[in-house]
N, C-alpha and C positions, 0 to 999 in steps of 0.2 A: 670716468673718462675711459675711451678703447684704447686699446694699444697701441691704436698707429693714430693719435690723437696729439697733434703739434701745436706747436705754440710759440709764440715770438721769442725771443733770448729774451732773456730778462736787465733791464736797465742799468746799464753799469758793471753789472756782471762777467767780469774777465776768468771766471776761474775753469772756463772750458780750455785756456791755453795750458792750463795746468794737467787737467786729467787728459786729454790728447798729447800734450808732451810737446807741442808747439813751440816753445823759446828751447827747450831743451834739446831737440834735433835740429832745429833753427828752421824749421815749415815757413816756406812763405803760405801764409794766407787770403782767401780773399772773399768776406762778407757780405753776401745776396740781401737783400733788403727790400722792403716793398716801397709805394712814391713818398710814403711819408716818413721811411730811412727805420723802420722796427727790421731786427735780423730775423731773419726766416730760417739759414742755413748758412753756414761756413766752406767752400770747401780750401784745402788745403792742403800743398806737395809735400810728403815726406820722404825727403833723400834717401833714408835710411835704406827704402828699397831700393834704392836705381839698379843693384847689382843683384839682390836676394829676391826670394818667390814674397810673392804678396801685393796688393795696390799700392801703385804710386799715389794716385788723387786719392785722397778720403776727403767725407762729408760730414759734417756735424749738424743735429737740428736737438731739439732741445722738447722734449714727449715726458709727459706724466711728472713734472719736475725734475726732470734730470738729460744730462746731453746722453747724447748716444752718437756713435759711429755708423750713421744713415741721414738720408734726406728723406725722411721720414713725410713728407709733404707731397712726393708724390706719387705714396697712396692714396691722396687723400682727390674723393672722387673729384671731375672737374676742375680741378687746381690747375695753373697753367702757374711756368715757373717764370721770374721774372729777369729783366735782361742785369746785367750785373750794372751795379750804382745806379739803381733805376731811382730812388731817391733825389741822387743830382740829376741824372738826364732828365727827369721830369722836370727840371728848372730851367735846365741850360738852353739857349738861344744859339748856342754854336750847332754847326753842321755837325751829324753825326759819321762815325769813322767802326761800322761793325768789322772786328778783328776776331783772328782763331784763338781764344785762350784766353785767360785773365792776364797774365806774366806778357802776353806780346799786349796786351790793353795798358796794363801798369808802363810798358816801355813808352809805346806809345804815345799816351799822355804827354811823358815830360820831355819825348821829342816832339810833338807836335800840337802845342798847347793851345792852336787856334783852333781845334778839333773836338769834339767830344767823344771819346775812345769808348767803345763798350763793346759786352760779347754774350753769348749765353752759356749756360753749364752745359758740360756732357763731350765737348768735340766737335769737329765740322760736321759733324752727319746728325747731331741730336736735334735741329730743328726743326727735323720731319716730322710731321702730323702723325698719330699713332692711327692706329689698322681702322680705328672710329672716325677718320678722318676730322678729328677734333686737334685743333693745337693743343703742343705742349709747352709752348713758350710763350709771354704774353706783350703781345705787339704793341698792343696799342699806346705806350710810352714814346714811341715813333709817331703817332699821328702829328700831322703837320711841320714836318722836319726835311730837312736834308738828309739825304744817308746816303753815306760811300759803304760796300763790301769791299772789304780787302782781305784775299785769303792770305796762306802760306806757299809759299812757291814748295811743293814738291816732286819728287826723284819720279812720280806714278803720275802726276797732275790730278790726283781725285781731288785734292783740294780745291782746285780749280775748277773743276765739272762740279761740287755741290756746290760751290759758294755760286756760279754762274746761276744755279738751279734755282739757292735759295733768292736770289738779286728775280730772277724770274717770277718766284713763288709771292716774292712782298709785293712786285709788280701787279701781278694781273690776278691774285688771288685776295690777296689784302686790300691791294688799291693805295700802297703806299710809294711813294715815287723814288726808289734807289736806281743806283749805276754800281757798274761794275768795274774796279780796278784792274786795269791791265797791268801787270807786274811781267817782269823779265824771266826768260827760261831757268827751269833747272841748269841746264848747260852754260849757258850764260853767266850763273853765278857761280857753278865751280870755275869757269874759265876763270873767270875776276879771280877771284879767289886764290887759282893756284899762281897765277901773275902777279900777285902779292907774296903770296907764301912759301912758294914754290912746292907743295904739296897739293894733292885732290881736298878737294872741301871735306872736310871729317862725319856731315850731316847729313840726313835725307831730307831734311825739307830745310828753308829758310825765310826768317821774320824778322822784324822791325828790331826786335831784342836780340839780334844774331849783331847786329852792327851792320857799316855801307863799305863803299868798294871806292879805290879813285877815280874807276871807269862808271859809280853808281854811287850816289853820295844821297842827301838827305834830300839837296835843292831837285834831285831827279825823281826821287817819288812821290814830292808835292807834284811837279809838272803830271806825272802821271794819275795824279790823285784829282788834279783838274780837268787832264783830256778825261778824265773816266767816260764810261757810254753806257745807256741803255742797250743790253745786250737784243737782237734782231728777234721779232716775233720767230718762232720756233715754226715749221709748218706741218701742215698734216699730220699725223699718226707716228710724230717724233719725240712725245714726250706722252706717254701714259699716265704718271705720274702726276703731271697737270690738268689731262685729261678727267681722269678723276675727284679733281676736286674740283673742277669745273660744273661736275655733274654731265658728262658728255651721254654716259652711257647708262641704261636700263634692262638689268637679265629679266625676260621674258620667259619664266621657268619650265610654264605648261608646254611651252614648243619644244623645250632639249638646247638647243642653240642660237637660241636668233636674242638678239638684242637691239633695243632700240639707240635711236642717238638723237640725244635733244639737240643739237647744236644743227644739224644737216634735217631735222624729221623725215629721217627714213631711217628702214634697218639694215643690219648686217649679220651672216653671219659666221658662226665662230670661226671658221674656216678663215673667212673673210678678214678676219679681227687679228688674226695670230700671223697671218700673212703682211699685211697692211703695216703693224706692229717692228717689224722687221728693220727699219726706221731706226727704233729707240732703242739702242745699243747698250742703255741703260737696264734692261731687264735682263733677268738671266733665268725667269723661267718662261712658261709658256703665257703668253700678255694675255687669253682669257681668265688663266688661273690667277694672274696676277692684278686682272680686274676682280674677282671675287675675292682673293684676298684681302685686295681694299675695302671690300663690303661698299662697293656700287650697291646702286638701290635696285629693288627686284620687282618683278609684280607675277601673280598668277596668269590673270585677264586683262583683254584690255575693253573701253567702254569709249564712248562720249557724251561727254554728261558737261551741259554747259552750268558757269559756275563754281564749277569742285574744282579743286588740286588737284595738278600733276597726277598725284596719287591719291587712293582713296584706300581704305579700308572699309570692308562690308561684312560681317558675318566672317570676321577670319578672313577674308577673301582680299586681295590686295589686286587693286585695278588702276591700268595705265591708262588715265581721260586724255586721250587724243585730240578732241574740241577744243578750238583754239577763241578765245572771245575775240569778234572784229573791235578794230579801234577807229576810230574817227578824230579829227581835230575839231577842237570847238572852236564856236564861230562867230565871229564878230557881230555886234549887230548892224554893224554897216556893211557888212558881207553876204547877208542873208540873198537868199537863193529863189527865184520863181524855180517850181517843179512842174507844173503844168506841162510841159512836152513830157516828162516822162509819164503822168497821171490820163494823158490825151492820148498816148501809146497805149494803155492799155485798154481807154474807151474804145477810140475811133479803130484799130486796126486788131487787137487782140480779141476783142467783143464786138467789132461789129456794130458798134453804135449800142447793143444792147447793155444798159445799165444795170441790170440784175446781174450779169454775168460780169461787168469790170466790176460792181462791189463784191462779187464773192471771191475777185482774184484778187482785189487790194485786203479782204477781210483776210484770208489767208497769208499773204505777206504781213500781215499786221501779228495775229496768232503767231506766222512761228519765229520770227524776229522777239515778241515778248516772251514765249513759253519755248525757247529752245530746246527745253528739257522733257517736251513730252512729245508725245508720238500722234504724229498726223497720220491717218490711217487710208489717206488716200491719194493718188499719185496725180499730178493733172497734167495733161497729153494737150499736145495743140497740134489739128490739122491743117495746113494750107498749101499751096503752090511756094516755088522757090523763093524767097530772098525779099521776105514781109518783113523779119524783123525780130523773128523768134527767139536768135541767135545772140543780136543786140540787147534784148528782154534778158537772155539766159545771163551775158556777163555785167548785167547791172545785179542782177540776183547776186552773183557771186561774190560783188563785193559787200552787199546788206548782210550776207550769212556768214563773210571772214573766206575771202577765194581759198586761205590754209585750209577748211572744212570741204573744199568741194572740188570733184572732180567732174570730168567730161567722160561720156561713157557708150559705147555701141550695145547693143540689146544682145550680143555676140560674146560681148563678154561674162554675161552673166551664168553662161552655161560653162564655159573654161574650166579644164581642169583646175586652176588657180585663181583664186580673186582675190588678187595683192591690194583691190582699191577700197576694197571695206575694211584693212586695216589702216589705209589713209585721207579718208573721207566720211561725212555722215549727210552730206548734200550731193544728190546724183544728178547729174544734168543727163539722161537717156537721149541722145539725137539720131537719127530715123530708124524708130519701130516698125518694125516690120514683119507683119504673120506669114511672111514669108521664109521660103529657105528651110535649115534641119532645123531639128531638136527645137518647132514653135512651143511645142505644150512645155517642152523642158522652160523655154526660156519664158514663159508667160509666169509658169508656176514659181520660178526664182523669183519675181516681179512680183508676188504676189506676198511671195514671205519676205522681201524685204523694206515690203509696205507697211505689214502689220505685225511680222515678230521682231521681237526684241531678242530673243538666244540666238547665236549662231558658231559654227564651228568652218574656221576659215583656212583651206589649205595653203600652202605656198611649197615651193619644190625642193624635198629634201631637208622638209621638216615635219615635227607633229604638226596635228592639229590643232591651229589655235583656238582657245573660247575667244568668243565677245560676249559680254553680259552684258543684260538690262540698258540697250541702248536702242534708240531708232534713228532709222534712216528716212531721208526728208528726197520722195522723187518731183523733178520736174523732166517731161519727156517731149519733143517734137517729133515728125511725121510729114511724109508727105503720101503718105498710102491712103486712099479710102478706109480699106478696111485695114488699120494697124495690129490690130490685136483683136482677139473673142472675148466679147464680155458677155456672162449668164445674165439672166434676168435679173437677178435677185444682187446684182453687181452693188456693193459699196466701195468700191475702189480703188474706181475711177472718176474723174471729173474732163471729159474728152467736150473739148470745143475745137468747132471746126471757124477757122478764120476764113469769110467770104470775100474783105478784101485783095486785091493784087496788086502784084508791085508798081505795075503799070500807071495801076489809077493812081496808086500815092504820090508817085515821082510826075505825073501829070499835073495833082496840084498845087505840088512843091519840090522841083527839081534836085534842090539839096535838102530835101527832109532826113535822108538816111547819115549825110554827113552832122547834119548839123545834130539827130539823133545818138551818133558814135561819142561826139566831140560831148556832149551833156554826160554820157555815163562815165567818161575818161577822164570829167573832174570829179576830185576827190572831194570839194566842198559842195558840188553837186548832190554829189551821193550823199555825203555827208545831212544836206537838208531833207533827202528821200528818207534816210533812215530814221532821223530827229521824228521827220511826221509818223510814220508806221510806228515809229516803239512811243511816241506820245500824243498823236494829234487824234489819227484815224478813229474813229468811233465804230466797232466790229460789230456785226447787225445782233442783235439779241440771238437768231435763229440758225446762228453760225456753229457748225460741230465739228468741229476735228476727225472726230469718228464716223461723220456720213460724206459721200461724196456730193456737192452740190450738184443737182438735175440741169441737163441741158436740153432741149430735143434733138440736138444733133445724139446724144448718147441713146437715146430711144431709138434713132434711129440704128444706130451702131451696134446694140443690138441686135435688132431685129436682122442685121445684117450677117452678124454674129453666127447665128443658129444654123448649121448645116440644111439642105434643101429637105434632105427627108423626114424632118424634123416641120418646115414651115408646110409640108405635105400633110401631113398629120393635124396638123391645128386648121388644113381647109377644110377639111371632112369631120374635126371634132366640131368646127364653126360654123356648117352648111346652117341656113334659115331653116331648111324642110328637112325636118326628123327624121324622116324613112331616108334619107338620100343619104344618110349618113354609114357609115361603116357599122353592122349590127350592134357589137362592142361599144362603138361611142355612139348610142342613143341614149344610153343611160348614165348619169350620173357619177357609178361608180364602175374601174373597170380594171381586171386581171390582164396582167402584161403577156403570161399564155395563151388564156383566150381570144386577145386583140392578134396577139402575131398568127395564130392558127386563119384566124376571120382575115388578117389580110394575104397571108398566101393565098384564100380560096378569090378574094375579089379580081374579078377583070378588068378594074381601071388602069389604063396605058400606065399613070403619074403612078402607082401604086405599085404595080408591077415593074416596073424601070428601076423602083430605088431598093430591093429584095431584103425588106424587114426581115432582122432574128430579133429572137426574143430584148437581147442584148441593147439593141436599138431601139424598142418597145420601150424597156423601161428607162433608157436614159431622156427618152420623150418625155417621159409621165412624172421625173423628177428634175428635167431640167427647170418646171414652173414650181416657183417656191414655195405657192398655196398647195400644192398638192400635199396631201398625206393617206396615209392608212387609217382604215376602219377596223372596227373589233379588235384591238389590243396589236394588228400586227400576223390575229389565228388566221388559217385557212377557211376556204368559204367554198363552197360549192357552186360555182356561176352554174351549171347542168353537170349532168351524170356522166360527164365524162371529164370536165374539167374543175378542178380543183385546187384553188393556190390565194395567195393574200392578194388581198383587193387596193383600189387607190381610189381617192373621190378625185374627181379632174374638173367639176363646176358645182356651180352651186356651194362654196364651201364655209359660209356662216351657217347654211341651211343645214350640212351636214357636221359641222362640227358637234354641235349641240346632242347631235343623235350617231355617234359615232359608234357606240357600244350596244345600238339598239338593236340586234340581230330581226326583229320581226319589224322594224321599218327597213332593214335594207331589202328580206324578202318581200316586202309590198313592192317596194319601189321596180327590182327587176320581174317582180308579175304583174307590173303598170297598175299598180293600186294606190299608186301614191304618185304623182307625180311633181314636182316641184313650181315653181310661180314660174323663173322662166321658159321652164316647159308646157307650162298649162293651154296657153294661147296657140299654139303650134298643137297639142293633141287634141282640141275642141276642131283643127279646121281639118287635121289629116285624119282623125281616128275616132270620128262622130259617134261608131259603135261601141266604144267602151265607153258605157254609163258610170264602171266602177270606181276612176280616177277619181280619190279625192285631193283636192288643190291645199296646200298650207297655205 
């Protein structure tokens, strides 16, 4: 057995009064027990010292076969100490009466015997929860009872501030239902007192074992033991101490100071915290030190991750999931719900009547309602004229995804020195994009990484940088621009549908469609039957990807709209039918971004000449199409003897992939000895004299 290895008192066994010297000093005693009355520990007053150095209370507990002078029990890990005579309280049916002491419990008792009198070891102040915010005392002998707290009336009234504290702590932390004895002042009881005695009261505090007064007698603190009260919710940042075990707050370590607050989700910080704190008169150091002292919980990062805990653990990594799960009530089946208006919202007005397009928007509400957890890698944009319905659409979204998850967002924001809303959102509602205004590329490019990466490092003012790890964000955007944004060719990342109905027409064929629209998403058993169908009815098309944007033609067109003019310049003359009319450069197949800008400073075309090609714009031509690539490894190539630089194939590119390394077909090719199939037909009508062309 270890050393600090306790054990009941043994049966019968009186001979600790002996070796502690108990009948011999004449110690009142008084024996802790657990519900089924075995002694766990003794303690007991020894007058001897009232006047000399050493402890008044000692403790007995009984280790390795022998008693010892300690409470040996709480060493012992998880042990919570029990309330005294828990034994009988665990039987008793009478209202319980928690007092300061065993000696005012023992008084107690046998004045007020329709009460059940108890207390815990240690003092008013020992019922605090240790720095592990674990109790030390063990409550639960109080479930389903009465309880009065009745302190000590003292000269300081701290007795009165913890017992209030702890009447608070069984309340709203345990969930036990006490009140708090209002007792008479200090003053009050010297007053009585010396009206009796004609002397000051001799004590600093006063209890039930002190005796009563003929201004305060026995029938007076029953009456007060009756009015008792539930002491008044405490408010705001006046009790830390509560706070804490409430779980209010979360150190956010990677930033320096900011902390989260589960109760309000938002943050604060430390600034904010020590100020705010100021309230709780109870502290006496500075209330963030005094949150970490309690060992609040901490994280590095924070994440949303639907599914997981508060908190996670990864690889050492300790992450705050933000993601809140939407709740729903379930529903009757006499309550069930037609969705059709809100499923006909997204045919008839969102699509257009076109059915490919409302099943790739309900396929996508289906997806990320089931797989919240993974990352949609593309944002979907809707264009139309004012007041279709977009808006309506957005705050039905918001309740299927948990409105906590999602905020509302300008395309303005995303460039801000600060983006406070990607640490309280993982659903963006973007409303009117616009490739207008500053910093467009800025804020396209932000759009683009919060499409498809998962890392990100988020500022906020007058703190580090926060991480986010391993999380994604879910865009929905509106628009009323033509052109909202530049999409490349090679675009996955967008799903951009342009709405052709107006408002006009819909209120034309139903005056209150949009109320009667509003009134649908704003019941909750509504939504509730939209959400039932998406995470169970919907059937997602086989050819549905998360990671591609589904095809519109209006995005072909958005596109091609997309491309700066000098750029759809260049694709006229690389596209001309008749070969020779083409820019020297683009007759051929493959072609140096040098050699084409030299070729077109010398050309005299008006269109050519207006938009004043550099090289620079050459080659972001020749790479803006996603089929293009280099030939021969990437090496230089000699187009003639004066120019020499790496090549690009710009058509024909199955033709030339195949022979990418072939250095003697590409010199056929620009000495027209090879010309390719769809060049063949065009050099038969324009260039009848080369016999040498051979066609593949």
């Amino acid at each position: 057995m270890g050393i600090n290895n306790p054990s009941y008192f043994p049966k019968g066994d009186d001979s600790w009064k002996i070796k502690m010297g108990i009948d011999r000093k004449g110690c009142d005693y008084y024996p802790y027990t657990d519900e089924q009355g075995n002694i766990l520990f003794v303690v007991y007053a020894d007058r001897t010292y009232s006047n000399t150095k050493g402890k008044k209370i000692q403790q007995i507990s009984y280790v390795n076969g022998k008693y010892v002078k300690e409470n040996a029990w709480t060493k012992v890990e998880g042990f919570k100490l029990p309330l005294y005579r828990a034994h009988e309280l665990a039987a008793s049916k009478l209202p319980v009466i928690i007092g300061e002491g065993e000696s005012v419990v023992e008084a107690g008792q046998k004045l007020f015997p329709e009460y059940f009198w108890t207390t815990f070891q240690g003092g008013r102040g020992a019922w605090r929860p240790n720095d592990k915010k674990e109790d030390k005392i063990d409550w639960s002998t109080l479930t389903g009872k009465d309880i009065y707290i009745l302190p000590d009336v003292d000269v300081d009234g701290k007795g009165k501030e913890q017992f209030i504290e702890l009447t608070r702590y069984l309340n709203e932390i345990k969930n036990l239902g006490s009140r708090f004895v209002k007792l008479p002042k200090f003053t009050e009881i010297n007053g009585w007192y010396e009206a009796q005695h004609g002397e000051r009261y001799p004590k600093k505090s006063w209890d039930v074992a002190d005796g009563f007064f003929e201004t305060y007698t026995k029938e007076d603190l029953l009456d007060d033991i009756k009015e008792s009260e539930v002491p008044p919710p405490l408010k705001a940042y006046e009790s830390a101490f509560l706070d804490v075990f409430k779980g209010k707050w979360i150190y956010i370590s990677r930033s320096g100071k900011l902390y989260y607050d589960t109760q309000r989700d938002t943050y604060a910080k430390a600034e904010e915290i020590d100020t705010l704190y100021k309230r709780d008169h109870t502290i006496t150091i500075k209330p963030t030190n005094y949150l970490n002292r309690m060992k609040i919980d901490w994280v590095d990062h924070q994440t949303f991750r639907a599914g997981a805990k508060l908190i996670i653990e990864e690889n050492g990594i300790r992450l705050l999931n933000k993601y809140r799960t939407p709740k729903f009530p379930s529903i009757a089946k006499s309550d069930r719900r037609d969705i059709s208006l809100w499923r006909d919202h997204i045919l008839n007005i969102l699509s257009n009547g076109d059915q490919k397009i409302a099943r790739a928007i309900e396929d996508i509400i289906a997806d990320d309602i089931r797989n919240p957890q993974k990352n949609r890698t593309f944002a979907v944009i809707f264009y139309s004229g004012q007041g279709v319905g977009k808006t309506m659409f957005f705050n039905g979204l918001k309740k299927l995804y948990g409105e906590k998850n999602c905020s509302d967002l300008s395309l303005d924001q995303l460039v801000g020195r600060y983006q406070p809303f990607m640490l309280n959102s993982c659903y963006l509602f973007i409303n009117e994009i616009d490739s207008t205004g500053k910093d467009v590329k800025s804020k396209q490019a932000m759009l683009r990484a919060l499409i498809s990466d998962t890392n990100f490092m988020v500022e906020m003012k007058g703190i580090d940088l926060i991480p986010i790890s391993n999380c994604s964000y879910t865009i929905w955007g509106a628009t009323n621009e033509s052109v909202p944004l530049y999409i490349p060719e090679d675009d996955r990342r967008t799903m951009f549908v342009d709405i052709a109905t107006t408002r006009f027409e819909v209120l034309k064929r139903d005056p209150h469609y949009y109320q009667k629209l509003n009134n649908f998403i704003a019941d909750t058993v509504n939504m509730t039957e939209v959400y039932n169908y998406y995470k169970n009815v919907h059937e997602i098309s086989k050819t549905f990807d998360r990671n591609e944007a589904p095809i519109t033609k209006e995005k072909f067109e958005l596109i091609e709209a997309s491309r700066p003019q000098y750029m759809k310049t260049l694709d006229y003359y690389a596209n001309r039918p008749n070969q020779k009319q083409r820019i020297p450069s683009l007759q051929r197949d493959i072609v140096n971004a040098k050699k084409l800008t030299k070729d077109l400073s010398l050309c005299e075309y008006d269109d050519i000449k207006k938009e004043f090609y550099t090289e620079n714009k050459v080659l972001r031509w020749i790479r803006a199409n996603p089929k293009n690539f280099r030939i021969l490894k990437g090496e230089p190539y000699n187009i003639d003897k004066n120019v020499r630089g790496r090549c690009w194939v710009i058509r024909n590119h199955e033709f030339w992939y195949e022979r990418k390394d072939e250095k003697e077909v590409v010199d056929a090719h620009f000495n027209k000895k090879i010309e390719t199939l769809p060049l063949l037909k065009e050099t038969k009508k324009e260039d009848k004299n080369d016999n040498e062309a051979v066609p593949f």
